[in-house]
C-alpha positions as CSV (number, residue, x, y, z in Angstrom):
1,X,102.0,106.3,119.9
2,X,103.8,106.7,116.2
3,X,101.6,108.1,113.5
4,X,102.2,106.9,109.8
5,X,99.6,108.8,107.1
6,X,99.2,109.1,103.3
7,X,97.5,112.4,102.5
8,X,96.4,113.1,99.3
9,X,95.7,109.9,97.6
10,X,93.0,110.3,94.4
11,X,91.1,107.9,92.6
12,X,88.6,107.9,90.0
13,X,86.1,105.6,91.1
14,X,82.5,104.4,90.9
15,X,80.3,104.7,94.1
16,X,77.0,106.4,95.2
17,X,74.0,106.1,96.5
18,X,72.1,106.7,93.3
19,X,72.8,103.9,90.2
20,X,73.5,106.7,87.7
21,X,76.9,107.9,90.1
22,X,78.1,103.8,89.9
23,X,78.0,104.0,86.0
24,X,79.2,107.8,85.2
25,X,82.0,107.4,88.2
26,X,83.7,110.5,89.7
27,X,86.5,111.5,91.2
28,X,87.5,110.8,95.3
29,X,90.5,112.3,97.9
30,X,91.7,109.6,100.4
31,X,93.8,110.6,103.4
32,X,94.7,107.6,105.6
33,X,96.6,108.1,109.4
34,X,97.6,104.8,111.5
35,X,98.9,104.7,115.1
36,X,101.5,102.1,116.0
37,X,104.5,101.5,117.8
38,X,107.5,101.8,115.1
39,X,110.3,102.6,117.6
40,X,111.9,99.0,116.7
41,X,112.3,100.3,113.1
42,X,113.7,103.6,113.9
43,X,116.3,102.3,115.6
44,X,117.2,98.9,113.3
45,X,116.3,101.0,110.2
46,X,113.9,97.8,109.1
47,X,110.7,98.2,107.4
48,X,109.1,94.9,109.6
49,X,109.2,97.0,112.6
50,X,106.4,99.6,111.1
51,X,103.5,99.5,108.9
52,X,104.5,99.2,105.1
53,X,102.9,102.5,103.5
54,X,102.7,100.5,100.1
55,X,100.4,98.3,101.8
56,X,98.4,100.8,103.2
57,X,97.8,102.5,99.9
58,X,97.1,99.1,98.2
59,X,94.3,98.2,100.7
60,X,92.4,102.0,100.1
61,X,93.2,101.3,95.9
62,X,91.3,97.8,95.9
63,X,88.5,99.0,98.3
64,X,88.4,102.3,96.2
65,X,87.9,99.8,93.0
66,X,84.7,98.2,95.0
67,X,81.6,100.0,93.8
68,X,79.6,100.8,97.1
69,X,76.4,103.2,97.7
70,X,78.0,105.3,100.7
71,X,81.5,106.6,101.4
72,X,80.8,105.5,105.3
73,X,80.6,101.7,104.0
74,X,84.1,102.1,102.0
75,X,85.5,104.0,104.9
76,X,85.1,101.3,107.0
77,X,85.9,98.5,105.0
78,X,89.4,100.2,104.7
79,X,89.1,100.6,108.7
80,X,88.7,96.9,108.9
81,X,91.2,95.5,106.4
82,X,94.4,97.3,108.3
83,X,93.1,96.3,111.1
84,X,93.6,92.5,109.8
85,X,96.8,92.7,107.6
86,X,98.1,95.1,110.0
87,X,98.4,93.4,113.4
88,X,100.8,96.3,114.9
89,X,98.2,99.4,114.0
90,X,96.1,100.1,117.5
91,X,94.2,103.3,115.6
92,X,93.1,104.3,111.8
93,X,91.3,107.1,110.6
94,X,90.3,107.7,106.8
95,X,88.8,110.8,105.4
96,X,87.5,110.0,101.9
97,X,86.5,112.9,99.8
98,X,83.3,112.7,97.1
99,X,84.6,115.6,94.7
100,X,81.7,117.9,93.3
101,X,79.0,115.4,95.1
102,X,75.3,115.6,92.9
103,X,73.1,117.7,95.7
104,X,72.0,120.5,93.5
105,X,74.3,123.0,94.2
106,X,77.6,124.4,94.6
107,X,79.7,121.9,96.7
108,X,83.5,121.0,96.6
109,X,83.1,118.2,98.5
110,X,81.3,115.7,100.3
111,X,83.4,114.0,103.3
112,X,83.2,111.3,105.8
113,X,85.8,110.6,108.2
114,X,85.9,107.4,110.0
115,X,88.3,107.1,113.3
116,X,88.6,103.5,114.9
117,X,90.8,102.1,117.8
118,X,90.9,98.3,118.4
């Protein structure tokens, strides 16, 4: 199976469990891998054979714009939208990233990865 990933992808953004992390915002690290079949555009050198990384970064941008209490519920929401404008994908996984999470303490990050096959 053919692996096609954005790494890397940041977005200011306003989730969290507690209402005062949905007003003040923070910032968030997306990395995105899909499994497919894109042999047909490796040898045709045409994009419908593969998974359009555009799109793939426009589905985690609107979801990242959707206010939501837990990175698990964006994660899959994400999961489940390249599942359905993706037809070709047979696997995704998406790691988001809560930068300098409110817990008290010293903490780069807070991270949930979700990993789905169809």
């Amino acid at each position: 199976m053919d692996k096609i990933a954005l790494e890397g992808m940041e977005f200011f953004a306003y989730h969290g469990f507690y209402e005062e992390e949905r007003k003040i915002g923070n910032k968030y690290g997306v990395d995105v891998e899909v499994s497919t079949d894109f042999s047909l555009a490796a040898e045709q050198d045409d994009l419908s054979g593969t998974v359009n990384y555009e799109s793939l970064y426009k589905i985690v941008k609107n979801q990242m714009e959707t206010p939501s209490k837990l990175l698990e519920h964006i994660g899959n929401r994400i999961v489940e939208n390249i599942f359905e404008i993706h037809p070709l994908v047979k696997e995704a996984k998406v790691v988001i990233r809560k930068f300098n999470p409110p817990i008290g303490g010293v903490c780069k990050a807070s991270v949930i990865t979700i990993h789905r096959q169809k």
